[in-house]
RODONU-821877 format. One record per residue: x, y, z of N, C-alpha, C in turn. Coordinates in pm, 1 decimal, decimal comma, always signed. Layout:
REM residues N
     n.xx     n.yy     n.zz    ca.xx    ca.yy    ca.zz     c.xx     c.yy     c.zz
        X        Y        Z        X        Y        Z        X        Y        Z
...
This chain:
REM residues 104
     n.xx     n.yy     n.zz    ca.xx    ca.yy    ca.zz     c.xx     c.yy     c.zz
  +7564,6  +7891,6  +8933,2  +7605,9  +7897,7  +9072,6  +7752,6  +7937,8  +9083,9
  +7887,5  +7872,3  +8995,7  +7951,7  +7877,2  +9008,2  +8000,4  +8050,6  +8981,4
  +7969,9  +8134,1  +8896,2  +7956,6  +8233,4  +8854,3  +7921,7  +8367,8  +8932,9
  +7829,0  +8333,9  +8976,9  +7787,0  +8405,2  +9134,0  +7919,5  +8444,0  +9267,1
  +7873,7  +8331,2  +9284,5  +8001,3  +8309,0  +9334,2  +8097,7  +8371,6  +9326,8
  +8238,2  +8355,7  +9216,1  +8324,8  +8420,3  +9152,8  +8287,6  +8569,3  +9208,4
  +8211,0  +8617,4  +9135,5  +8177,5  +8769,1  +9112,3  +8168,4  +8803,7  +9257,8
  +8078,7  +8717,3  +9382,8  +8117,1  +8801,9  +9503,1  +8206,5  +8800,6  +9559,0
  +8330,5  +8664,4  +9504,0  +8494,2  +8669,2  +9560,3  +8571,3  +8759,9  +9542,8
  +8504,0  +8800,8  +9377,4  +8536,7  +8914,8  +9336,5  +8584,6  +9102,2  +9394,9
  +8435,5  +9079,9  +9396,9  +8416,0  +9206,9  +9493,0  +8459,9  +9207,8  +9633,1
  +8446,0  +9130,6  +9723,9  +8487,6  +9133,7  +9866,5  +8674,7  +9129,0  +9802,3
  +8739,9  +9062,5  +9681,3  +8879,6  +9091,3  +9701,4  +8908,3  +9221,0  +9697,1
  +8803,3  +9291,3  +9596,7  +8826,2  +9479,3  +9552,9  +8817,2  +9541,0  +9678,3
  +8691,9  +9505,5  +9786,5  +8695,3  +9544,6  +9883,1  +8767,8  +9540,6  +9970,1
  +8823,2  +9436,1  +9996,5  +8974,4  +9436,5 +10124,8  +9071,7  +9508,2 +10067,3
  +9120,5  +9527,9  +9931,8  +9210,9  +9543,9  +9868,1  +9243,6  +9700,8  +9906,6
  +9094,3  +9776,5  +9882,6  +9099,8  +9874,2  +9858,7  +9061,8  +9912,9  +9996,4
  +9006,4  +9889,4 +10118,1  +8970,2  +9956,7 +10200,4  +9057,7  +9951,4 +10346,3
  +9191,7  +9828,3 +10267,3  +9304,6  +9800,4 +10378,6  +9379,1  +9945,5 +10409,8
  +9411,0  +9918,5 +10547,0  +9507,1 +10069,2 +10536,0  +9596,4  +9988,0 +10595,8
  +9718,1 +10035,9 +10542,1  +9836,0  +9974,3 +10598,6  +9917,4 +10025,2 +10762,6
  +9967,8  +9935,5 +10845,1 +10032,4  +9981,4 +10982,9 +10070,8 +10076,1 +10972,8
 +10115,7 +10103,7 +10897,4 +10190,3 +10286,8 +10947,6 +10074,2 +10391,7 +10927,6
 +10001,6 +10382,8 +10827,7  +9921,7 +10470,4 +10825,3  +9815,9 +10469,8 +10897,9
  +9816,8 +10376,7 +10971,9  +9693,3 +10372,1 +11118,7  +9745,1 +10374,0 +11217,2
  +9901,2 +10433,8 +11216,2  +9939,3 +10474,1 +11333,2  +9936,1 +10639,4 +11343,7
  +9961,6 +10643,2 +11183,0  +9959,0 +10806,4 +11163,3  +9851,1 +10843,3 +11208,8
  +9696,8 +10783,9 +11160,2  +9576,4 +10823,2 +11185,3  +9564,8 +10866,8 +11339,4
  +9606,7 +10723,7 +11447,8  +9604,8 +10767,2 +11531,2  +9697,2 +10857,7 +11647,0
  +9841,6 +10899,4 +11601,9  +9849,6 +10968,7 +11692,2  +9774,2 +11138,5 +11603,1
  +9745,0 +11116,1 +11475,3  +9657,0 +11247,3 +11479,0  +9555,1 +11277,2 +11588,4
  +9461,5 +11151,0 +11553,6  +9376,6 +11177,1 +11644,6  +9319,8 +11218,0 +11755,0
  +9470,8 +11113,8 +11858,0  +9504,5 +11169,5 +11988,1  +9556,2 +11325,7 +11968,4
  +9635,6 +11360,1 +11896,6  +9676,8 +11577,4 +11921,4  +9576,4 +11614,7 +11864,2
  +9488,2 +11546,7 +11792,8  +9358,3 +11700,9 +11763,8  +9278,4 +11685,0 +11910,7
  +9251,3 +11619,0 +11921,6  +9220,8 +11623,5 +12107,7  +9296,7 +11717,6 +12171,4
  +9437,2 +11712,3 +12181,1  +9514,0 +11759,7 +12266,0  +9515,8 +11943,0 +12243,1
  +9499,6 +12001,5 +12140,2  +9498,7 +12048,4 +12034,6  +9391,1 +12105,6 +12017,1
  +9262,2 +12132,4 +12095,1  +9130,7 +12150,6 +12019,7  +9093,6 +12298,2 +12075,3
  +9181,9 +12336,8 +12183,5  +9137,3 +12462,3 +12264,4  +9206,6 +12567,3 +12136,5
  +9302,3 +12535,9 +12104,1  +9357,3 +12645,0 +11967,5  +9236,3 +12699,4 +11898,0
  +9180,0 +12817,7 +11854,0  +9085,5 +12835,9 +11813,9  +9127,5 +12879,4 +11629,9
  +9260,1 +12940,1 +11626,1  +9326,2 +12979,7 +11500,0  +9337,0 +12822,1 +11402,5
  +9276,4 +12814,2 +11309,3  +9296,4 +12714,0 +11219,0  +9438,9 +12646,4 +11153,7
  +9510,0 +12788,8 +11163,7  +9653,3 +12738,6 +11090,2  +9720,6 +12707,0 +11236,7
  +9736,6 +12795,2 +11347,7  +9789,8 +12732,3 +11465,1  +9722,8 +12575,8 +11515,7
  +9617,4 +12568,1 +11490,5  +9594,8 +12420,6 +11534,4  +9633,6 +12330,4 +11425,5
  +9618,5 +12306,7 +11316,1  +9706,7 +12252,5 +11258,1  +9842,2 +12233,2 +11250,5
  +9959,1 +12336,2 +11320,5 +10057,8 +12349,5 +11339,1 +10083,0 +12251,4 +11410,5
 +10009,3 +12296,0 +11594,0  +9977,5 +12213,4 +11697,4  +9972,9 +12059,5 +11638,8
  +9895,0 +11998,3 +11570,8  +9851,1 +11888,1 +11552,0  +9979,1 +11810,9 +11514,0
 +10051,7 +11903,9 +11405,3 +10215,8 +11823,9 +11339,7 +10265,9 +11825,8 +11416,3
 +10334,8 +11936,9 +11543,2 +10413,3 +11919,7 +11615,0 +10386,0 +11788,0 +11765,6
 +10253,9 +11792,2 +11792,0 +10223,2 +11678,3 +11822,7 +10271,1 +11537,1 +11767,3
 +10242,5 +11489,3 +11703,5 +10210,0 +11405,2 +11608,0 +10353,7 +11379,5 +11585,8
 +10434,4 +11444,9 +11539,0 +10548,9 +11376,6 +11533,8 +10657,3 +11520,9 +11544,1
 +10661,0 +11523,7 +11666,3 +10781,3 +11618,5 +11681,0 +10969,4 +11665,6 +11613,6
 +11010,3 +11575,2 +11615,0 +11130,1 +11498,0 +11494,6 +11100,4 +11594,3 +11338,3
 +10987,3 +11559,0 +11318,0 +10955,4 +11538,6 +11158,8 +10877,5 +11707,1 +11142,3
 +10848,9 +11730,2 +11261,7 +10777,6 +11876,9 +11243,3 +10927,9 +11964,9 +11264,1
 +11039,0 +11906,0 +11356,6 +11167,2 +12041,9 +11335,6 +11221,1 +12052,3 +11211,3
 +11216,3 +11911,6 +11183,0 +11277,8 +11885,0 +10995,9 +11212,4 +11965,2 +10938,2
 +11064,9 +11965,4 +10889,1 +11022,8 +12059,4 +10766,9 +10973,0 +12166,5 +10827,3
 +10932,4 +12243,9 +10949,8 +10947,6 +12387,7 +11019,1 +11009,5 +12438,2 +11119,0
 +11075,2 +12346,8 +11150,1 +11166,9 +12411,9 +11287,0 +11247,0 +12536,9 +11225,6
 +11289,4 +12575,4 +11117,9 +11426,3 +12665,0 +11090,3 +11280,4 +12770,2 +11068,7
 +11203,5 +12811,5 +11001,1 +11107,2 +12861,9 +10970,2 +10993,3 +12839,1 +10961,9
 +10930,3 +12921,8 +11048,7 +10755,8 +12821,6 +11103,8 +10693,5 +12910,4 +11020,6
 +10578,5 +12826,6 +10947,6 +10461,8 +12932,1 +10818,7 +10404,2 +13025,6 +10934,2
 +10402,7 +13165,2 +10781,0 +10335,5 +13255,7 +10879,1 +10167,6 +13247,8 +10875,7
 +10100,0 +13307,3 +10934,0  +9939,7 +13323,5 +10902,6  +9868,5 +13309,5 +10739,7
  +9847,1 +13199,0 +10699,7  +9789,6 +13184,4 +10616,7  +9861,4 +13140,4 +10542,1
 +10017,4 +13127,4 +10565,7 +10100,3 +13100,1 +10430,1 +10088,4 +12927,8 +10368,5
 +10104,8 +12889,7 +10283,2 +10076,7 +12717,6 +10240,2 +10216,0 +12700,5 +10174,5
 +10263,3 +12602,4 +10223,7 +10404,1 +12579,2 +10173,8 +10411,4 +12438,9 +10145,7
 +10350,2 +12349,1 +10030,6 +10355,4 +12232,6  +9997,2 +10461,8 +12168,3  +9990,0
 +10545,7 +12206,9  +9967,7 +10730,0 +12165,0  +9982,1 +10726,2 +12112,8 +10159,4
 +10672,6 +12166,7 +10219,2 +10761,9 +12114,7 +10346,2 +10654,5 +12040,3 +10403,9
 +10518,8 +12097,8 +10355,6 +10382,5 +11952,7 +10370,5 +10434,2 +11822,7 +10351,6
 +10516,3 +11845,3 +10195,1 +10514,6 +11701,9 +10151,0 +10638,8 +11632,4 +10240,0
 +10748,8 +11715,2 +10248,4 +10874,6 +11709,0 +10349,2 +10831,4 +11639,1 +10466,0
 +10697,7 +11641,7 +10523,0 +10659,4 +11660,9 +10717,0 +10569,8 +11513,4 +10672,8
 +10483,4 +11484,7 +10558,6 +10453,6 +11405,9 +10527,3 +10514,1 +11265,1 +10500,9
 +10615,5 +11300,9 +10367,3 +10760,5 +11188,6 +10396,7 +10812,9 +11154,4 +10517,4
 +10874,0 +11229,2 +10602,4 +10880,0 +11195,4 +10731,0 +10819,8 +11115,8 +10817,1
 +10656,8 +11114,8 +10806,3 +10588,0 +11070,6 +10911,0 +10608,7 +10903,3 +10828,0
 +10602,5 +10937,7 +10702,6 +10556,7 +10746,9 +10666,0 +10679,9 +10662,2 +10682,5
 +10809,3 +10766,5 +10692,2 +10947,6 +10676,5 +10703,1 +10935,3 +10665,9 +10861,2
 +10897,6 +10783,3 +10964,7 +10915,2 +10698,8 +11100,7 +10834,3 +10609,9 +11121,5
 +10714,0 +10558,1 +11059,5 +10638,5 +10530,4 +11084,8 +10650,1 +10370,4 +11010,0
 +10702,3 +10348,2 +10914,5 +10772,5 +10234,8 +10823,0 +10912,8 +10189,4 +10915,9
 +10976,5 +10243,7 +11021,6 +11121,9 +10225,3 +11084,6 +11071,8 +10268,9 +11169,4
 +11012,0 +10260,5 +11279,5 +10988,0 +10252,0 +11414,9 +11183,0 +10261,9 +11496,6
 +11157,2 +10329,4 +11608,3 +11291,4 +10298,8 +11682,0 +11256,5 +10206,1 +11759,3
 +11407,1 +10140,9 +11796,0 +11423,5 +10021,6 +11882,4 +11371,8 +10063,0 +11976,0
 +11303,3  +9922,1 +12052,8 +11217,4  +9935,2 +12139,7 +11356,7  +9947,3 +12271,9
 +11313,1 +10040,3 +12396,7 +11431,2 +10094,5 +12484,5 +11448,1  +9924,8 +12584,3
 +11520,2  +9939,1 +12555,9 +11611,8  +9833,5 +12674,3 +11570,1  +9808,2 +12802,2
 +11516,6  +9652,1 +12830,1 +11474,9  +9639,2 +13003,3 +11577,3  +9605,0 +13062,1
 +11597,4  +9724,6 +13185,7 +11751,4  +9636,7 +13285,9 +11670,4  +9527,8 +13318,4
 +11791,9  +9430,6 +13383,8 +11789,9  +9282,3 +13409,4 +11790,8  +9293,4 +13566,9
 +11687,0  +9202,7 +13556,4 +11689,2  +9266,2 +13748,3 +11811,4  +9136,8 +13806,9
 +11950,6  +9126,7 +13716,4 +12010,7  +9023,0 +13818,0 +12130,2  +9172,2 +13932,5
């Protein structure tokens, strides 16, 4: 009995362990989600993907393409990973939440 046991504590720990996603990255998920919505009339594959980063986190899309936006078809993993880093540091450091005036 005792053994049993174990082994399904086991598994349900592998399972949370592994199927947790952490706050930032379920924030990432969702403001993807929300710009591929926003985003869906684009019919060009690389422009809607564009669409989707600049959505998604505007800041972090001028950082790795604002000076030079990919052309048609081009893949530039350097500034993927650049636009990527970005999203998990705003997303790990949130900005201060804006200031309520005081209604005195």
């Amino acid at each position: 009995m005792t053994r049993p046991l174990a082994i399904a504590l086991g598994l349900l720990y592998c399972l949370v362990s592994v199927c947790a996603i952490n706050p930032s990255e379920l924030n990432t998920r969702r403001a993807r989600a929300n710009c591929e919505g926003q985003c869906k009339t684009t019919t060009d594959l690389d422009a809607r993907e564009m669409c989707i980063k600049q959505c998604t986190s505007p800041s972090c899309y001028n950082k790795a393409y604002g000076d030079f936006e990919l052309e048609e078809g081009e893949v530039d993993i350097a500034r993927a990973r650049m636009f990527q880093n970005c999203l998990r540091t705003a997303n790990r450091h949130p900005p201060p939440p804006a200031a309520v005036p005081s209604s005195e």
